[in-house]
N, C-alpha and C positions, 0 to 999 in steps of 0.2 A: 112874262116874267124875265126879269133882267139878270136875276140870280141863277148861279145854279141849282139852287132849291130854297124854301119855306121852312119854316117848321108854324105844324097848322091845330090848334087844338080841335077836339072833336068834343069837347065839352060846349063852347062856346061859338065855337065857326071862326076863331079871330087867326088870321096869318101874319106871321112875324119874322124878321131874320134872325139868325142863329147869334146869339153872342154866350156859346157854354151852354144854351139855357135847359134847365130843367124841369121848370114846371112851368106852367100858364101863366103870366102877367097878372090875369086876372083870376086869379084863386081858385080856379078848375080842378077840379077831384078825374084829370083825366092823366093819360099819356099822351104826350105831344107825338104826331108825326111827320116825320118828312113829305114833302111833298117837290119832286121832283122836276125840272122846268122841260128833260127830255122822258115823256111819257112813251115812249118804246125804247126796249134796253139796245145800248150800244154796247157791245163788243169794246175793250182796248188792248192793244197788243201789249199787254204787260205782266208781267206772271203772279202768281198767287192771287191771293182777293184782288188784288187792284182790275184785275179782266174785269171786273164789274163795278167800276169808279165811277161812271156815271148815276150808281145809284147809291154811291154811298155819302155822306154830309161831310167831306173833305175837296181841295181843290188839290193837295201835293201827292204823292206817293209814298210810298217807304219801299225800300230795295231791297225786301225780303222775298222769298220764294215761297211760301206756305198760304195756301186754300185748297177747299175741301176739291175732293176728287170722286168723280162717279163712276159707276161702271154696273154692266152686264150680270147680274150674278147669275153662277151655275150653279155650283153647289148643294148652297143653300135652300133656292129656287127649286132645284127635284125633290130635293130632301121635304120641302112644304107642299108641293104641287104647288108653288106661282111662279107660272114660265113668263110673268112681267115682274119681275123685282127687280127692280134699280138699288143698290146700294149706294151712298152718297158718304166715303169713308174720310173724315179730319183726324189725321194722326202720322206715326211716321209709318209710312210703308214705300221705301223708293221702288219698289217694281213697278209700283201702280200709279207712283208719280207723285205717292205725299209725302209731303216735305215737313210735317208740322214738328219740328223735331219735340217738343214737350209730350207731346200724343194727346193732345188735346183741341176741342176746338174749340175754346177759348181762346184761343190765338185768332179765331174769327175777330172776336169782339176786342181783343188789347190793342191790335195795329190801329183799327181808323178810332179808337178814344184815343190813343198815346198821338196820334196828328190832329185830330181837331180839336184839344187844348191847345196844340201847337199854334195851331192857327186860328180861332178863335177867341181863347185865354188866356192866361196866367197862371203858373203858380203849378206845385207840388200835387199831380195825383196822388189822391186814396183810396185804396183800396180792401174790403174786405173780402176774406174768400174760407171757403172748407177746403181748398189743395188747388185745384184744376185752376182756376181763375188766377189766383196769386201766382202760379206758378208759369203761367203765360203772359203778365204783367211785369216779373221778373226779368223775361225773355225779350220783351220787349224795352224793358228799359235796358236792358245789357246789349243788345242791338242799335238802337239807336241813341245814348246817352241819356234819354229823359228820366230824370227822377222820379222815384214813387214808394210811397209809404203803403208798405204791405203790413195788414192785422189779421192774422191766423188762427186757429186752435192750436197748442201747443202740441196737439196728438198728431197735426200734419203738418209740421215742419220740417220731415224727413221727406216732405214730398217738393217742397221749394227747392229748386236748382235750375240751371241754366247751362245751354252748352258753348258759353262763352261768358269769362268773368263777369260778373253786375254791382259795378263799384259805386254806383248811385241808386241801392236798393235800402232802405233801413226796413227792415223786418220786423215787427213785431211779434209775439206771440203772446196766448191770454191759455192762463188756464183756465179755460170753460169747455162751450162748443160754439159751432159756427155762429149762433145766439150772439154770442157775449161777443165776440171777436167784431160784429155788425156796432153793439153799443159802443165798445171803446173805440171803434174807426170813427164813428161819430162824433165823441169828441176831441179823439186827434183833430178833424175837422176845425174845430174851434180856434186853431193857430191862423191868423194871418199866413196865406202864401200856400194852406193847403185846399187844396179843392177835390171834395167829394164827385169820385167816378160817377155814381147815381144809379148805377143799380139797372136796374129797367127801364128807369126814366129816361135813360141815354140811349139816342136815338143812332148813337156813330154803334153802339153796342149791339142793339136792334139789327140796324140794317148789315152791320159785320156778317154775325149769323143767319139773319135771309137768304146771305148766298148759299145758303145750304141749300134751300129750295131754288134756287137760280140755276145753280149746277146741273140741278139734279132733273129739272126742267127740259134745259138746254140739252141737258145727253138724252133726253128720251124724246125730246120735243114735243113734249105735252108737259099738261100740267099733270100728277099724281090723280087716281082717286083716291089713295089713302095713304096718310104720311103718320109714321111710327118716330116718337122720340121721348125716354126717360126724360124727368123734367123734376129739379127740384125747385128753382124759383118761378117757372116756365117762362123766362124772359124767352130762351128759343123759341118756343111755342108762338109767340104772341110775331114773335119776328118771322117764323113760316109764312102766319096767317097775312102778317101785311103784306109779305114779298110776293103771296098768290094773289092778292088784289092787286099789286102795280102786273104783276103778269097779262089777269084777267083783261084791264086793261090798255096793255099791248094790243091786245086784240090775237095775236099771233098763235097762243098756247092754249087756248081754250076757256070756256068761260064759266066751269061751274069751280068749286072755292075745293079741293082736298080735305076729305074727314083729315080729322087731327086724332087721332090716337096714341094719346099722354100716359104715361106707368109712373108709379111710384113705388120705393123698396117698404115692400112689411118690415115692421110694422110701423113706419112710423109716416104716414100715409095722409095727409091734412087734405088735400086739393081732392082727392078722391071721395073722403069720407064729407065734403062740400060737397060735392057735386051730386052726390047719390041723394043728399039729402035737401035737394033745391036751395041751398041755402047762397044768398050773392057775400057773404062775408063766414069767415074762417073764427068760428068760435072754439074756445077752450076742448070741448067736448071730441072735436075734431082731431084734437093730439093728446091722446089720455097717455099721462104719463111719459111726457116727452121726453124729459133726460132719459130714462131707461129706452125709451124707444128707439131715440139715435144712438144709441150705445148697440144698437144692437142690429143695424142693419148694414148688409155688407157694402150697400154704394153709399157712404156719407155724404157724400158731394152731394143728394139728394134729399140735404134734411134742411131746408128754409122755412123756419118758423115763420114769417112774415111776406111771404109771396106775395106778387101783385096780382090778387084774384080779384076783388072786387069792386078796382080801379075800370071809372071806364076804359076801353080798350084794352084790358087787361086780359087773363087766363080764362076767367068764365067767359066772357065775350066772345073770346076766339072759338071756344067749343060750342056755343050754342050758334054763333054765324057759320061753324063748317056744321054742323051734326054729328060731333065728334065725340066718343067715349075716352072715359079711362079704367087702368087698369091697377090692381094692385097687386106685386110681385112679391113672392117669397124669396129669399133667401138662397133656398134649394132650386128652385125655380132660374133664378137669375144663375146661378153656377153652371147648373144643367145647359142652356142655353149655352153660357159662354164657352163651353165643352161643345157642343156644335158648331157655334161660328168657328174657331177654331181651328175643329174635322177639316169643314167643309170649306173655310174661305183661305184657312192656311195663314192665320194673323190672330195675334191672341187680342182681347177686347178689356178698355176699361171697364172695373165694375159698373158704372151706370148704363153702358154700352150694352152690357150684358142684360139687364134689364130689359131695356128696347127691345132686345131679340125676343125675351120671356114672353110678350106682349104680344109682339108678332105669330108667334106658336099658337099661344091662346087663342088670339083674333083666329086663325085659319081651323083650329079643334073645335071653334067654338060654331063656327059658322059665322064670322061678322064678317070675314071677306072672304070672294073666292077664285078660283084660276083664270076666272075673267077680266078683271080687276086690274092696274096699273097701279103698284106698291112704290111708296118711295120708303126706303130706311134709311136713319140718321145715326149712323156710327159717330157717335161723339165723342172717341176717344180710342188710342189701340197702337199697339205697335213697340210695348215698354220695353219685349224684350231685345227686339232689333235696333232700339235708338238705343239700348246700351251695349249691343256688342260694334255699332259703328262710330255713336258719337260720345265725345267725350262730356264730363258730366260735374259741376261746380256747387256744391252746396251753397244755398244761401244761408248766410249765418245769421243768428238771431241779434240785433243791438238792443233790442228793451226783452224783459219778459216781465209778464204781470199776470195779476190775480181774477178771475172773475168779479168784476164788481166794481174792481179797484179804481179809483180815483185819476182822473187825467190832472195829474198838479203837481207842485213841487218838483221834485228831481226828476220825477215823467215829462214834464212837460219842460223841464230844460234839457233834458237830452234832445230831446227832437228837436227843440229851437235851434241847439247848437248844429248839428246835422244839416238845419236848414242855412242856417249859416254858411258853413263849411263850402254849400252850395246854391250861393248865392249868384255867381255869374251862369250857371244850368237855369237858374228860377229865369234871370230876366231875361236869358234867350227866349 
């Protein structure tokens, strides 16, 4: 292989080069994946994600400082009886060396999409998000100038900001939920010039988050036997499970694949209430009562009506190649939690973070895992109150607000043209 990587459906066996793509040439119900030309990870002396550039579907860098960081835990680790827990923390915590100033790690996944448009494509990302995502998308485009079309719930706007101005952000917000905010991203889509991020189909997204298990590998040097992470689209999920197959592999870290142990917030619980019930696709039944359900769970970020479960290489996949469970979390549950991490680790946690921990509890009260065992946890989020008493903090301001439902046309769809206008020499850089 000439390239530095493929992108290789597993629907079909067919290898191809990369130009943006997101689904199969040839009409494959899969997810494409990378396929790497250096199959044993290299090292780069570079900071944040890029240390792991050779496996991610970019050739340039960005001169940011932010990927995830591991470590030793004590605390929490007596407090459970697992004297192997690895924690693997993306958020701001400088003592320990994360840099991710949003506190999220979706800053995994905004760096290598925001460069391989660069370098691949054309044109205007979009992006849909419940808070975390968009708001690392923002960060990203105020760091390095690239434009992008952010579509929000109007409930988490207060959570868009950057800690440096992002004068090529146009914001949107939708009064719905993160539902509706996914529909009208789709048809902002419809403009010439804008191009659809893609969700889980982006494989720069995928392999961004991997390195969560790369890390967290590397500091232990093995692979996990059981990796813990809240999940509401489980695009991370799906990117654990590939990045312990390029592991495996290596040959280096070990060759059996890490349970996956996936939580989602009660009640509004889709992938779970699948799962129990063998089902490979996500029926109605599986989110009774949906608006009222997201309305009422404390990690929102956790509420994806349309997850990629039954895609091949998708979420069920990943759980039935590792033998992995999930979990569904309360409320109470997740809070309690986040009041231990806390205690013990001395770093306050995003709600979905806190979930994770909830998971982890269970798993060990329950008997799924035990002090023999090599734990990986994915803190996906932490550190809000310390990035606001060190860094400074920009609201993204809203330029459209819209209705659930409401129509991409007329004066919607010439604001944004004009926007795109305005930056037009961003576009054809």
């Amino acid at each position: 292989m000439r390239e530095k990587y493929l992108l290789h459906c597993p629907g079909c066996g067919r290898p191809f080069p990369d130009r943006y793509t997101l689904d199969c040439p040839s009409g494959c119900d899969a997810l494409l994946r990378t396929v790497y030309r250096e199959r044993r990870l290299i090292l780069q002396d570079l900071p944040g994600i890029f240390r792991y550039a050779s496996w991610l579907p970019v050739e340039g860098r960005l001169r940011i400082d932010a990927g995830p960081v591991s470590y030793t835990s004590i605390g929490l680790a007596r407090e459970l009886g697992l004297p192997d827990l690895t924690i693997t923390f993306s958020g701001y915590w400088p003592e320990r060396g994360g840099r991710m100033e949003t506190c999220s790690f979706k800053e995994l996944e905004a760096q290598p999409t925001v460069l391989r448009l660069r370098e691949k494509g054309a044109g205007v990302l979009q992006i849909s998000s419940a808070g975390n995502t968009g708001r690392a998308f923002c960060q990203a485009s105020a760091l390095t100038g690239a434009p992008v079309v952010v579509v929000v719930p109007a409930s988490a706007a207060d959570r868009l900001w950057t800690t440096v101005p992002s004068p090529n952000v146009c914001l949107v917000t939708v009064d719905g939920d993160y539902s509706d905010s996914i529909a009208f991203g789709r048809e902002v889509c419809s403009l010439p010039g804008i191009v659809p991020e893609g969700g889980a189909k982006n494989v720069a997204r995928r392999d961004g988050m991997g390195t969560v298990m790369l890390d967290g590998t590397l500091f232990a040097g093995r692979l996990p036997d059981a990796y813990f992470q809240a999940v509401g689209s489980g695009t991370g999920a799906i990117a654990a499970w590939e990045a312990a197959e390029r592991l495996i592999a290596d040959g280096r870290f070990g060759s059996r694949l890490p349970e996956l142990h996936l939580s989602q917030n009660l009640p509004f619980v889709p992938m779970v209430r699948a799962w129990e019930a063998g089902r490979r696709t996500i029926v109605a039944e599986d989110m009774p009562d949906a608006e009222a359900s997201i309305a009422r769970v404390s990690a929102d970020v956790l509420t994806n009506r349309h997850p990629p479960w039954g895609v091949r290489g998708g979420v069920r996949d990943a759980l039935a190649a590792s033998g992995g469970r999930v979990y569904a979390v309360t409320n109470g549950a997740a809070r309690s939690a986040g009041r231990l991490f806390a205690d013990t680790e001395e770093i306050g946690l995003d709600p979905a973070a806190a979930v994770a921990v909830a998971s982890l509890i269970r798993a060990v009260e329950e008997g799924l895992i035990g002090p023999d065992e090599h734990i990986l946890l994915n803190v996906t989020g932490g550190g809000y109150q310390r990035a606001a008493e060190d860094l400074d903090r920009y609201p993204v301001e809203p330029s459209l607000r819209v209705r659930a439902g409401e129509a991409f046309a007329g004066d919607l769809r010439d604001a944004v043209r004009g926007w795109l206008a305005e930056r037009e020499v961003a576009v054809r850089a």
